[in-house]
VEXDREN-2710 file (C-alpha; in Angstrom, 1 decimal):
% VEXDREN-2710
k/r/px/py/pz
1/UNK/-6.0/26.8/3.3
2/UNK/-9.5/26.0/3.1
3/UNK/-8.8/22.4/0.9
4/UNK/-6.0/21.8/3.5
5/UNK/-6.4/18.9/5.6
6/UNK/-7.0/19.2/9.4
7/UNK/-5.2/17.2/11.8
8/UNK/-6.8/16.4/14.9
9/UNK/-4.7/13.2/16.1
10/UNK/-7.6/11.3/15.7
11/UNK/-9.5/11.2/12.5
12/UNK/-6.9/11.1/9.4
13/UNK/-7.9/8.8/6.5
14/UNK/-7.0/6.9/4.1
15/UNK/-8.3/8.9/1.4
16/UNK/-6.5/12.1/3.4
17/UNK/-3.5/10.8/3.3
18/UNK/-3.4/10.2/-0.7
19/UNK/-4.8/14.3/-0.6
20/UNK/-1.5/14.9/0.7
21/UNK/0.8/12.7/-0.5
22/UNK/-0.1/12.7/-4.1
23/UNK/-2.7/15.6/-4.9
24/UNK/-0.6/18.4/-3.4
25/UNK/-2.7/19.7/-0.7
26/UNK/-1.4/21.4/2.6
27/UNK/-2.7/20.6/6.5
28/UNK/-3.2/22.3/9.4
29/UNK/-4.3/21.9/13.1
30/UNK/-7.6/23.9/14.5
31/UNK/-7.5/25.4/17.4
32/UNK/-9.3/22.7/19.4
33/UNK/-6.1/20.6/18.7
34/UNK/-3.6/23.3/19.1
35/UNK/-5.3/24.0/22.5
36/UNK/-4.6/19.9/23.2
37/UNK/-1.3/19.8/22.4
38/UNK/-0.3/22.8/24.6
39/UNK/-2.0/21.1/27.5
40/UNK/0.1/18.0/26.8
41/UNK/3.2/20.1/26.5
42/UNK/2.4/22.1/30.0
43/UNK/1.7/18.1/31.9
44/UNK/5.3/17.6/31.0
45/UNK/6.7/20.4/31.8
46/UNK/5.0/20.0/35.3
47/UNK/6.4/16.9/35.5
48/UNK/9.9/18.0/34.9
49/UNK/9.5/20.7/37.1
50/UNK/8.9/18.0/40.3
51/UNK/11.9/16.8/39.0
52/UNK/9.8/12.9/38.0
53/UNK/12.3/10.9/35.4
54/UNK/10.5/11.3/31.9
55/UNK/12.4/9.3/29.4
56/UNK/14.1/11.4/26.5
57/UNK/13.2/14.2/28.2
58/UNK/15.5/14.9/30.9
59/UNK/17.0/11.2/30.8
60/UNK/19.1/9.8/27.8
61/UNK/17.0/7.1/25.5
62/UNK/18.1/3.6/24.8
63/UNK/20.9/1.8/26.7
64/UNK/21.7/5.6/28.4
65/UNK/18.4/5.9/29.7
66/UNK/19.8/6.5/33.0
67/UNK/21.5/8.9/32.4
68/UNK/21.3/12.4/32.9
69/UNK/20.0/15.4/30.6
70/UNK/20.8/18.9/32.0
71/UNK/20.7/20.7/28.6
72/UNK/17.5/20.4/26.3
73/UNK/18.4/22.2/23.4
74/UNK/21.9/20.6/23.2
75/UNK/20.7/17.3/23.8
76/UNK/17.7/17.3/21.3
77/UNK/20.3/18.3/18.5
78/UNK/23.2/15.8/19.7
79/UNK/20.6/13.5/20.1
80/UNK/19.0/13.4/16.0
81/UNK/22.2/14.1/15.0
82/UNK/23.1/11.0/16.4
83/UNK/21.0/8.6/15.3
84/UNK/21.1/9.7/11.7
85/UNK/21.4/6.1/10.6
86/UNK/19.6/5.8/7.6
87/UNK/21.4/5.2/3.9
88/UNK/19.8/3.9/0.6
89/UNK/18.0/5.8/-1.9
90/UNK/15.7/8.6/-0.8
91/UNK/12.4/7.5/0.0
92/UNK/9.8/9.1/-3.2
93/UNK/8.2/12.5/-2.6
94/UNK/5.0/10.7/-2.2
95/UNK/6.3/8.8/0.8
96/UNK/8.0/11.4/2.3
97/UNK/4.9/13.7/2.0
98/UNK/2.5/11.1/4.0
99/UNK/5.2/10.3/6.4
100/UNK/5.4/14.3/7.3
101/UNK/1.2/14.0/7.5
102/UNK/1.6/11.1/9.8
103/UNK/4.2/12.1/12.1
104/UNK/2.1/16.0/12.6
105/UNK/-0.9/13.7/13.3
106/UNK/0.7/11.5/16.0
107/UNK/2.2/14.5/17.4
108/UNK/-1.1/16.5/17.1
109/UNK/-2.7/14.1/20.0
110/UNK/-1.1/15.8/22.7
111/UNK/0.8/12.9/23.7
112/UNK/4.0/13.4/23.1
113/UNK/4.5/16.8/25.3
114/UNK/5.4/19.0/22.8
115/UNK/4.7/22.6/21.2
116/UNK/1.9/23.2/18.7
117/UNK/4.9/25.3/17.0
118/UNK/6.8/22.0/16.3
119/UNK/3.3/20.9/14.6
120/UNK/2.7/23.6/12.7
121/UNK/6.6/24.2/11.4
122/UNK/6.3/20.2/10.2
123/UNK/3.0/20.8/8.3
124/UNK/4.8/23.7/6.6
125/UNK/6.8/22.1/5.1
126/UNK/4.0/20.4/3.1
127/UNK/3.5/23.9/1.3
128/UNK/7.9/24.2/0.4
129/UNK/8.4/24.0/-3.2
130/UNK/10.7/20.5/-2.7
131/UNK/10.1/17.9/-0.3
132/UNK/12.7/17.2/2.6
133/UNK/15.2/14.5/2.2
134/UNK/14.5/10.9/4.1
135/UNK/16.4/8.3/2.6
136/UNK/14.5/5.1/2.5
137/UNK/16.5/2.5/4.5
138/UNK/17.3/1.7/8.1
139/UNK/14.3/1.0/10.7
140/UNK/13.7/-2.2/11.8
141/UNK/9.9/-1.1/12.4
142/UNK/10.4/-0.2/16.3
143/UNK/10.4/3.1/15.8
144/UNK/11.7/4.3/12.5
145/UNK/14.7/6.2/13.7
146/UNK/16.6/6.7/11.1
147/UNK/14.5/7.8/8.0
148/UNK/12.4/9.8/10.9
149/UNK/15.5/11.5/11.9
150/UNK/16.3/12.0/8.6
151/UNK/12.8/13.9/8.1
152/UNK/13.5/16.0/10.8
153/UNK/16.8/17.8/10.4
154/UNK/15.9/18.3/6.8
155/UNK/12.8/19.5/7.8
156/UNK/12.9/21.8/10.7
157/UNK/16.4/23.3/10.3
158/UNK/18.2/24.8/13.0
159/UNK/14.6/25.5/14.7
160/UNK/15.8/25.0/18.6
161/UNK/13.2/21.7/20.4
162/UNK/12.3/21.8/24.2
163/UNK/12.4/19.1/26.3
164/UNK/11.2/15.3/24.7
165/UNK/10.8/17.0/21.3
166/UNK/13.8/15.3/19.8
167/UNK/12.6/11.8/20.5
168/UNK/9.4/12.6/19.8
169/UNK/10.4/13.6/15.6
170/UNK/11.4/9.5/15.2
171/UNK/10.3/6.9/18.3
172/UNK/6.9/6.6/16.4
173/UNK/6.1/4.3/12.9
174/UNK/4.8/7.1/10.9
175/UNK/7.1/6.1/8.1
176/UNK/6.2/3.1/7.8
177/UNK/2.5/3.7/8.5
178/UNK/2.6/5.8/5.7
179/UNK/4.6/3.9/3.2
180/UNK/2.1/0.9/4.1
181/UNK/-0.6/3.8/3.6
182/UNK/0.0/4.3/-0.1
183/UNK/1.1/0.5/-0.7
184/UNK/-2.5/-0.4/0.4
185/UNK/-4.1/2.3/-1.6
186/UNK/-2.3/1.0/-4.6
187/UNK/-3.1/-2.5/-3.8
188/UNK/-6.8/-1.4/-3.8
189/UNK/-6.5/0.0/-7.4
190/UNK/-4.7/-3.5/-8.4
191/UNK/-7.0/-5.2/-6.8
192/UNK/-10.6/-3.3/-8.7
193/UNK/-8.4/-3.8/-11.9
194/UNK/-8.0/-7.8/-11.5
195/UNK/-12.1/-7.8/-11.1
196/UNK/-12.0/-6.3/-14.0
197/UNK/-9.7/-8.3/-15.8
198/UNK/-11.3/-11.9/-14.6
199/UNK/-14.5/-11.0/-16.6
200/UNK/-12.4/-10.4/-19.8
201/UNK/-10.4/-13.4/-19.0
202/UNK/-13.9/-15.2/-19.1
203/UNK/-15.4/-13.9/-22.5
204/UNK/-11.6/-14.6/-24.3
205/UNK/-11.5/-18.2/-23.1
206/UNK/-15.1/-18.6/-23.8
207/UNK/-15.4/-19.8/-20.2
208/UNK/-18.2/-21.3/-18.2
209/UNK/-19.5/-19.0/-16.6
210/UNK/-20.4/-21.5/-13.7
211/UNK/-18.0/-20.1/-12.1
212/UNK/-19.1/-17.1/-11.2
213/UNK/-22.9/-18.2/-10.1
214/UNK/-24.5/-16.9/-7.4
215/UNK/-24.2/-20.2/-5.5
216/UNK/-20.5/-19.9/-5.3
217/UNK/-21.2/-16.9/-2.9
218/UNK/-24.3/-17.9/-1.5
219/UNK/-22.6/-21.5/-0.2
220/UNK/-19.4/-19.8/0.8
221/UNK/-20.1/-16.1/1.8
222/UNK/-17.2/-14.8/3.1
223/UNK/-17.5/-10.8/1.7
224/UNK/-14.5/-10.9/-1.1
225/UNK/-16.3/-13.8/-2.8
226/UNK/-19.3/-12.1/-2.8
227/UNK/-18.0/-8.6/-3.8
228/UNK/-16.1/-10.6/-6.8
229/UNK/-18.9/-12.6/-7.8
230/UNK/-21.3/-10.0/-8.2
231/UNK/-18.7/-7.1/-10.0
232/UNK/-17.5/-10.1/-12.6
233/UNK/-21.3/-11.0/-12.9
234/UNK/-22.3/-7.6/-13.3
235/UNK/-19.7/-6.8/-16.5
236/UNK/-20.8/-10.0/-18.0
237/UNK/-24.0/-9.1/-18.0
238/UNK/-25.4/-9.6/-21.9
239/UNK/-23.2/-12.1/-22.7
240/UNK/-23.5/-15.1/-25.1
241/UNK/-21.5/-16.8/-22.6
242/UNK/-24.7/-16.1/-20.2
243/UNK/-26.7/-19.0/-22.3
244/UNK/-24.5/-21.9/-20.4
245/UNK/-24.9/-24.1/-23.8
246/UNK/-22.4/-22.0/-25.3
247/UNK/-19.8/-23.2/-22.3
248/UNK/-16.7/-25.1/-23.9
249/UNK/-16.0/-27.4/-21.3
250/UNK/-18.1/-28.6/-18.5
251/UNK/-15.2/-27.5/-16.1
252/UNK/-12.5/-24.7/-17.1
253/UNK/-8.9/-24.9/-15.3
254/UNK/-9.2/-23.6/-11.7
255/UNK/-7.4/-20.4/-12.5
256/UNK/-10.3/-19.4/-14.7
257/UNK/-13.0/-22.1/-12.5
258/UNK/-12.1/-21.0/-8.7
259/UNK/-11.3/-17.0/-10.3
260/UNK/-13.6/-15.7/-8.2
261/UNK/-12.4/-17.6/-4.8
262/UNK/-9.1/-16.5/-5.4
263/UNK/-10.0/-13.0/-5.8
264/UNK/-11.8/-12.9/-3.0
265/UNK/-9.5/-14.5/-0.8
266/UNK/-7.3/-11.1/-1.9
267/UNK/-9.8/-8.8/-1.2
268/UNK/-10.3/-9.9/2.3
269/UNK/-6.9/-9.7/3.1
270/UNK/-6.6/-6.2/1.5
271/UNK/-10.2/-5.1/3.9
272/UNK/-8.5/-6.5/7.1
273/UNK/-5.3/-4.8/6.2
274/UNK/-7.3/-1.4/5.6
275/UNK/-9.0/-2.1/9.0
276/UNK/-5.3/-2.2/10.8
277/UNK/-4.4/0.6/8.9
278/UNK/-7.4/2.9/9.9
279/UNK/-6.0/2.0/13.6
280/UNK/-2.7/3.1/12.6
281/UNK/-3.3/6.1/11.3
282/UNK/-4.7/7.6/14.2
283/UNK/-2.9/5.4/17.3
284/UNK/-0.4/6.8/19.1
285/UNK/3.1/5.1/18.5
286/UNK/5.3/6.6/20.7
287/UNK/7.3/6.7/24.1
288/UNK/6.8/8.5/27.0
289/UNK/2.9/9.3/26.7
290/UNK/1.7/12.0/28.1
291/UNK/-2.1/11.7/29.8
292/UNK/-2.7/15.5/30.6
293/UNK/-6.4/14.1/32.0
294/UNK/-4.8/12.7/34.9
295/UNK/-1.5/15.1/34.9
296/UNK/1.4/12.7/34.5
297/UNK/3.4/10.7/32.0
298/UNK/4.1/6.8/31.4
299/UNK/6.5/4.8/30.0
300/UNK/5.2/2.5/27.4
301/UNK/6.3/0.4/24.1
302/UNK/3.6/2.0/21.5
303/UNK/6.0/1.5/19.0
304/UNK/5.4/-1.9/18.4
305/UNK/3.5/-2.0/15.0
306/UNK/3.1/-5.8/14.5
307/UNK/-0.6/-5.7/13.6
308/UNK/-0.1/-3.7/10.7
309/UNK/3.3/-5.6/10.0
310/UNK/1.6/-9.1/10.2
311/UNK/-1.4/-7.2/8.0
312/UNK/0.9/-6.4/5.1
313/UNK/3.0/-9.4/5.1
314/UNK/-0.5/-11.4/4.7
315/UNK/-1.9/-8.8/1.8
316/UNK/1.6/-9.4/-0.2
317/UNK/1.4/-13.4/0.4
318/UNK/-2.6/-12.8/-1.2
319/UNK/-1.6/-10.5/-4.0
320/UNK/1.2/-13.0/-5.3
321/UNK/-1.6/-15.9/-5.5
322/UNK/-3.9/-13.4/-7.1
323/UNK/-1.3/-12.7/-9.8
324/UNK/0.0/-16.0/-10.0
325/UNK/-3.8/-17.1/-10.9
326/UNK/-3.8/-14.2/-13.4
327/UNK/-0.6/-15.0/-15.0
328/UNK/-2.0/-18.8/-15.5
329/UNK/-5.2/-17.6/-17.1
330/UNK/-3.4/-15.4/-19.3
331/UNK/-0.8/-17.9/-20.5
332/UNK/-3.7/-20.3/-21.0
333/UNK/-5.6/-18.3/-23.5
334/UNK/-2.5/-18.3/-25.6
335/UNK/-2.2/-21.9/-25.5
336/UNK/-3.8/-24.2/-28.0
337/UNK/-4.9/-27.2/-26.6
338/UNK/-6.8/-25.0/-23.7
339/UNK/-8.3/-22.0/-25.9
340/UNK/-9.1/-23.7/-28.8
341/UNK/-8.1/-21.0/-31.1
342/UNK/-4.8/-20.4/-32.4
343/UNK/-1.1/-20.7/-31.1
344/UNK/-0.5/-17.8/-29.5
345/UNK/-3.7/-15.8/-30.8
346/UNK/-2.1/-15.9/-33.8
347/UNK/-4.5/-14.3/-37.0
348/UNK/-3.5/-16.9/-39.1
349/UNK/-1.2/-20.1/-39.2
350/UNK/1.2/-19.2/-41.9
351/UNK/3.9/-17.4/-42.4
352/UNK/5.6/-18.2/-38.9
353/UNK/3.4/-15.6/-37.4
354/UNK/4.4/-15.4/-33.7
355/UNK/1.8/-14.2/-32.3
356/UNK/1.7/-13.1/-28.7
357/UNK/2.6/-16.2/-27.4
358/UNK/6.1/-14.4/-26.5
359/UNK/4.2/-12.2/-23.6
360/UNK/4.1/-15.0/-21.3
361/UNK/7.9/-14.5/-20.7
362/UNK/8.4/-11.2/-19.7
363/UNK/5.1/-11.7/-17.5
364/UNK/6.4/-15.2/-16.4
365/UNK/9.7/-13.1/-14.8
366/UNK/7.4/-10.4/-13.3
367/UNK/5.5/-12.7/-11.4
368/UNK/8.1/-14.8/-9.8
369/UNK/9.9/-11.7/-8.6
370/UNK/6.3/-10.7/-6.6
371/UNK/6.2/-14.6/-5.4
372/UNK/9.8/-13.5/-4.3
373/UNK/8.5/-10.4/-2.9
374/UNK/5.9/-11.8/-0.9
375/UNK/8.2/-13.8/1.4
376/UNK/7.0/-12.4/5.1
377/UNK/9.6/-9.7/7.2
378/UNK/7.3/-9.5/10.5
379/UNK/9.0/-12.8/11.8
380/UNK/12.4/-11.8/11.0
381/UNK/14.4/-11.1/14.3
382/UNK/18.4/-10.5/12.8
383/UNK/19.7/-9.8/16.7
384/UNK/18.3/-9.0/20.2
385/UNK/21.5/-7.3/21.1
386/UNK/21.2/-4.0/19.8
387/UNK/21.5/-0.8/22.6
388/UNK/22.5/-3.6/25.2
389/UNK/19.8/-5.9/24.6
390/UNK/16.9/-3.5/25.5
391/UNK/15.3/-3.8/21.5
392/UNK/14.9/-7.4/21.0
393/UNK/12.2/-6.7/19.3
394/UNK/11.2/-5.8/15.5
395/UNK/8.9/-5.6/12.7
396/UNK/10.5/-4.6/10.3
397/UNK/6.7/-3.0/8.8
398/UNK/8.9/0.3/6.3
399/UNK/10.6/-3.2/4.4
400/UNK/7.1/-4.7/4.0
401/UNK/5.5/-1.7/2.7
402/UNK/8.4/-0.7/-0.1
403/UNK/8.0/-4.3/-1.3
404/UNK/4.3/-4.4/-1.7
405/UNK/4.1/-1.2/-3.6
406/UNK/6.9/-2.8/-6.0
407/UNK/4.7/-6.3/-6.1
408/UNK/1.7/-3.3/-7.5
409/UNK/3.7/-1.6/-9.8
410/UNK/5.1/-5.5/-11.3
411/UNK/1.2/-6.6/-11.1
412/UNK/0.0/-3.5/-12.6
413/UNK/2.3/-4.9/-15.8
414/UNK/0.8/-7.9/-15.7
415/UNK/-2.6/-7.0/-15.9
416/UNK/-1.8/-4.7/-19.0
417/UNK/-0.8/-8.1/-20.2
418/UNK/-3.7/-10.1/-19.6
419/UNK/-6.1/-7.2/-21.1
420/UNK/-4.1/-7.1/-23.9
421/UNK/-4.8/-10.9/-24.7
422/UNK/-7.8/-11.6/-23.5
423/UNK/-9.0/-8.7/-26.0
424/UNK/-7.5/-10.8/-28.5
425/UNK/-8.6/-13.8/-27.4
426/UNK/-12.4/-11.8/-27.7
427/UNK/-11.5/-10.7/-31.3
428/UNK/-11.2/-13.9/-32.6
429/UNK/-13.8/-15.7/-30.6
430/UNK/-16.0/-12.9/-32.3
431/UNK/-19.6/-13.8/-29.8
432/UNK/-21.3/-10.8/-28.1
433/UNK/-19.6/-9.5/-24.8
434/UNK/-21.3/-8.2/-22.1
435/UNK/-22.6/-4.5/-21.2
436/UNK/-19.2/-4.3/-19.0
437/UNK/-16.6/-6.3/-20.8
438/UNK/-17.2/-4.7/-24.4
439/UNK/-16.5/-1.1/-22.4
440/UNK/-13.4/-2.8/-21.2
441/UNK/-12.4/-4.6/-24.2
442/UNK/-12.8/-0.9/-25.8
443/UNK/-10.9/0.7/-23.2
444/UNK/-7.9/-1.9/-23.9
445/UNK/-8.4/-1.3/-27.7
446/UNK/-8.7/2.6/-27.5
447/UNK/-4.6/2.0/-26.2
448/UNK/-3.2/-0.6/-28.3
449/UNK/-4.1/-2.3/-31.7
450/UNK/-5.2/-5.9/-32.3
451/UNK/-2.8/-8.4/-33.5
452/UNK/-2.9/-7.5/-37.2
453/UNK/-1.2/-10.7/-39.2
454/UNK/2.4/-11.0/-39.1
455/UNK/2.3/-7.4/-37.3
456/UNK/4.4/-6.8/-34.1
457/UNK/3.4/-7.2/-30.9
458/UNK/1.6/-4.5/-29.4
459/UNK/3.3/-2.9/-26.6
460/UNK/1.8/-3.2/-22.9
461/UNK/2.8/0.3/-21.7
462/UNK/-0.7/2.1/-22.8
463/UNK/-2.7/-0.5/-21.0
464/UNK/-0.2/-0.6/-18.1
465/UNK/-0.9/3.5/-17.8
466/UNK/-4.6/3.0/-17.8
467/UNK/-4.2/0.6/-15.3
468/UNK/-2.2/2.9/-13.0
469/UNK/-4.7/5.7/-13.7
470/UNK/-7.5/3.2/-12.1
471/UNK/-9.2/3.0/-15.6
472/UNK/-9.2/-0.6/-15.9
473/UNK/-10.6/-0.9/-12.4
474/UNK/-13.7/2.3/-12.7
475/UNK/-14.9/-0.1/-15.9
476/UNK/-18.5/-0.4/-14.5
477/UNK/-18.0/-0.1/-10.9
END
């Protein structure tokens, strides 16, 4: 246990979270935070005891909520078993393994009022040789009741819950906290591979590299265009393209010109969004909270996640005009008129050589379905009516995060694209790349050949891998 997390309710990461949920390791609570939730579970059973209304505790939840609860057990297990309202496919192992981190973590602040067994019987099953089941549809990001509920009669089993320990398994956001979690995380991988893939854009259209001098940042400093600017500087350092003599045209298309602008509008979105998040992780989401420093317990809405909602709605909206740039600097370098080349990169013009014009199709489709994608859910509000009017609210966050970590898996194809012809593009433009670029351009040609006359066109799936891996995006960072 010693490479297991600990979960304190207050300090989980980013980077803990992807320990978890993709590189197998356990958790567990210390004593200091066992100790804290025992003390929140004995201020509600206090209050109980003097007889004060706690909600879900020993009153019904929703439009019920004035009614009576006599029997805990029975109620806890009526209660999950009904609101088992999720359906779709099962959410992937990954997910379900960050949401079970998430939920032990909000539980582990000792606001909820229950056991440190409940804790510890969650964060066991981290260690079972299959994840538990969650299917992947039906919250409306208020509470993710029914993937949460899902989670929790997979999970614990017939394992009996005392009083508020049913409500406190799903009126919390830690699926979609965590699905947002690993969206992000795969957004930042995207989003070092585009850096990468801008300077290689560069060298194959044989751009001016005006645009990335260090007066773009310096006149317009916002911290994405100057985190661009200077990793696209820094691969094209040693260059021909340096010696601005060498510069084709006195101003390139604004997808390659305003490249770095672009970018950095997307990596300022993706910092805010990893600022929400770090909130998220670590905030408590629920209802009732318990405050065992003052011996009582309030009714509140925690469960409103609209900051992270709004903060993922924006980071798809920026992704889709960073691939959308991408896609347009990719299809120019194939074009003739812009790259000055060939048609289509073609080796040479006879023999009705195709070239690799044909890639800008398949990547054409990719990157309308993320434009598609990146339409926003936070404002979406399909009733007010549900339990008798009382949730007239919703984010709908779990629906944002599932469609951002499809917009990364589309954009990680279409940067496999764009490596694979602006390394052509560098072939036949034959000047000397920088120190950064020719270790990329080596990378790309290390997984796939160049364009040998009238040969096939090389396959994308090699380059799409090394993308995934966060090859592409370590190239001299």
């Amino acid at each position: 246990m010693s490479d297991a997390v600990v979960v304190t309710g207050s300090s989980l990461t980013l980077d803990e979270v992807l320990a978890v949920a993709r590189g197998g390791a356990g958790a567990r609570i210390d004593d200091a935070t066992r100790a804290r939730i025992a003390a929140g579970h004995e201020t509600l059973l206090r209050s109980l005891a003097a007889d004060v209304a706690v909600y879900g505790a020993n009153t019904g939840v929703g439009a019920a909520k004035l009614d009576a609860v006599a029997d805990d057990a029975r109620f806890n297990r009526v209660m999950l078993a009904n609101h088992r309202v999720a359906s779709g496919p099962d959410a992937p192992p990954d997910v379900v393994r960050a949401t079970i981190l998430r939920t032990a973590n909000h539980l582990a602040t000792g606001r909820n009022g229950v056991r440190p067994e409940l804790v510890e019987a969650l964060l066991a099953t981290l260690d079972a040789p299959e994840p538990p089941r969650m299917q992947a549809l039906g919250s409306l990001g208020i509470g993710d009741i029914g993937p949460l509920v899902d989670l929790a009669l997979d999970a614990l089993g017939d394992m009996e819950l005392g009083p508020s320990e049913g409500l406190a398994l799903f009126d919390h956001n830690a699926y979609g906290t965590a699905a947002a979690a690993l969206a992000v995380a795969d957004c930042r991988r995207l989003a070092d591979a585009l850096d990468a893939t801008i300077a290689l854009d560069l060298e194959g259209f044989g751009a001016n590299l005006g645009a990335i001098d260090p007066i773009v940042a310096a006149s317009r400093p916002y911290p994405g265009i100057v985190a661009v600017r200077e990793r696209v500087a820094g691969l094209l350092t040693g260059s021909d393209l340096e010696d601005r003599s060498r510069a084709r045209n006195l101003q390139d298309p604004v997808c390659f010109r305003s490249a770095v602008q672009i970018q950095g509008a997307f990596r300022d979105v993706l910092g805010r969004a990893e600022e929400v998040l770090a909130f998220e992780l670590n905030a408590f989401q629920g209802n009732p909270i318990v405050i065992a420093e003052e011996d009582r317990v309030q009714s509140v809405g925690q469960f409103i996640i609209l900051p992270l909602a709004l903060a993922v709605d924006a980071l798809r909206q920026a992704l889709a005009a960073a691939l959308t740039a991408q896609l347009e600097r990719t299809i120019k370098q194939l074009q003739l008129p812009f790259n000055g080349l060939s048609r289509g990169l073609r080796v040479h013009e006879t023999g009705g050589e195709p070239g690799l014009e044909i890639i800008s199709h398949g990547l054409t489709s990719l990157v309308g379905e993320c434009r598609l994608l990146a339409a926003p859910v936070a404002n979406e509000l399909p009733t007010t009516s549900i339990e008798e009017g009382i949730e007239d609210a919703m984010s709908f966050l779990p629906t944002g995060a599932r469609r951002l970590s499809e917009m990364c898996a589309l954009g990680e194809r279409v940067v496999a694209g764009g490596l694979v012809v602006a390394a052509q593009a560098c072939d036949l433009r034959g000047h000397r790349l920088g120190a950064g670029t020719q270790d990329l351009h080596a990378l790309v040609r290390g997984a796939v050949p160049a364009l040998a006359p009238n040969g096939p066109m090389p396959r994308l799936e090699p380059v799409e891998a090394l993308v995934r891996a966060g090859r592409v995006g370590a190239v001299g960072a």
